[in-house]
Phi, psi and omega in degrees: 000134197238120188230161179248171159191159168214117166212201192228201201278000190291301196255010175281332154326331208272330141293348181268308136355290189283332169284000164290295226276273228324295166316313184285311217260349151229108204312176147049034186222129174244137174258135177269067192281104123259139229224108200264153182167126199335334188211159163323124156345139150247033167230044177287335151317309182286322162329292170307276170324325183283334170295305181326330182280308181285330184082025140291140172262111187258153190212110180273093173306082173314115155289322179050196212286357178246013172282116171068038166326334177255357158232194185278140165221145198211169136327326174267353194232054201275168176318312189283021184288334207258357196282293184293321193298312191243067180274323168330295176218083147234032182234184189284177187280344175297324181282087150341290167198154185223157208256113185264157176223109183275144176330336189270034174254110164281164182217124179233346171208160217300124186264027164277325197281289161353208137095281198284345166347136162282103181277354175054216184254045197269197130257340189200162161214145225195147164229186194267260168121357184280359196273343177315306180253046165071011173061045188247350154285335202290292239264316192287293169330304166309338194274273203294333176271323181087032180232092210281338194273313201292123190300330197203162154294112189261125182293152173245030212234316156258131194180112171270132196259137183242058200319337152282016187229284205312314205313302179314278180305281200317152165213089203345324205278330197279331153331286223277349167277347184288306153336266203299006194265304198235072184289292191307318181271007142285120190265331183226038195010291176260013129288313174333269279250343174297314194261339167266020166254321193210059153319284183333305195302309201264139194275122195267120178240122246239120172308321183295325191273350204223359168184114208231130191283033239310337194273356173245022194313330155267016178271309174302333171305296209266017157263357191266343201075048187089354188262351186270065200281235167258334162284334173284345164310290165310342182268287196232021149301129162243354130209160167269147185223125202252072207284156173092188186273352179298088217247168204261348167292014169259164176305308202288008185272100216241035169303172168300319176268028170275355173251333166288303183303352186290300177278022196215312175313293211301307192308300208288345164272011182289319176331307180292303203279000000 
């Protein structure tokens, strides 16, 4: 199983965390992480022994000072906007597909059938969050991204890749014209730019099970009509996502799952030491 990530030195406690509960909660898996980022870790020794412990393979895509040379980077547009878009090609050529993930994430239950998804003539699969607000950004996304054909606006924090259609489709040049056509109306840069070139493209994956809002647990309570409670959450969610600026490694983080997220830090430190 081949996973991404992309980050900087801010956050690696917080990968390591998400590569505990992955490990515990999917048996029977040898993991392949690779984990991109602009200049060498400086907790790359602990990355490493803590993968070494799990029996993961860890593989750090160095970028250095000559990453993307060929597009714009600004203060509103930094580099790591370009990181899920174009992952392709810094990883190997072998790899079909791989499953990306942001850190701010739990995995409480086995991520093989995700995984294992038929992506079809798909570029991605993805889930959604407008039925949260009632689908009433949708039709208003579509206007701003300009992409009429795509079922929903797709969250990108989850995203399985179908790395022999992008390696094919995607293209750099079609970022950066796509970027400089509609700079003003991008609000989230690289998800905008995901879903207005290749919304359409992407296969829509039910959010409850595969990218669970954490901040919104009685808004899924009450679209299931009760059924999405806090035990069915734990039974067939399989990861959770701590979507916003509220994050559950911090102290002041009193969500419902914050005590779960707790318990999955304490653990991976256990690991180390």
């Amino acid at each position: 199983m081949n996973l991404l990530f992309a980050i900087d030195n801010q956050v690696v406690d917080q990968l390591l965390t998400t590569l505990y509960s992955i490990h515990v909660n999917t048996p029977k898996q040898q993991f392949d992480v690779y984990v991109m980022q602009k200049d060498k870790l400086k907790k790359t020794a602990k990355i490493t022994a803590f993968c070494a412990k799990l029996g993961i393979n860890y593989h750090p895509i160095v970028l250095g000072k000559a990453f993307l040379e060929d597009v714009p980077v600004t203060n509103r547009y930094p580099e790591i906007i370009y990181y899920r878009l174009l992952a392709q090609r810094y990883l190997p050529d072998d790899l079909t597909r791989i499953l990306y993930l942001d850190v701010d994430i739990l995995v409480i239950n086995d991520l093989a059938v995700l995984y294992q998804l038929d992506l079809g003539k798909h570029l991605y699969a993805a889930a959604s969050h407008s039925a949260l607000t009632n689908n009433v950004t949708e039709p208003l996304n579509k206007i701003r991204l300009g992409n009429y054909e795509a079922e929903s606006y797709y969250n990108s924090g989850i995203m399985l890749l179908n790395l022999q259609l992008i390696r094919a489709q995607v293209k750099t040049a079609d970022i950066v014209d796509y970027i400089e056509q509609n700079k003003m109306a991008l609000l989230l840069p690289d998800q905008d730019v995901l879903n207005g070139l290749y919304g359409h493209q992407i296969k829509k994956i039910p959010d409850e099970r595969y990218n669970f809002d954490a901040r919104h647990s009685p808004l899924y309570y009450a679209l299931s009509n009760g059924q999405w409670d806090l035990d069915w959450v734990i039974k067939n969610t399989v990861i959770l996502h701590f979507c916003g600026r509220d994050k559950p490694w911090k102290k002041d983080y009193h969500n419902r799952y914050a005590g779960l997220y707790k318990h999955y830090a304490y653990r991976t430190q256990q690991v180390l030491e």
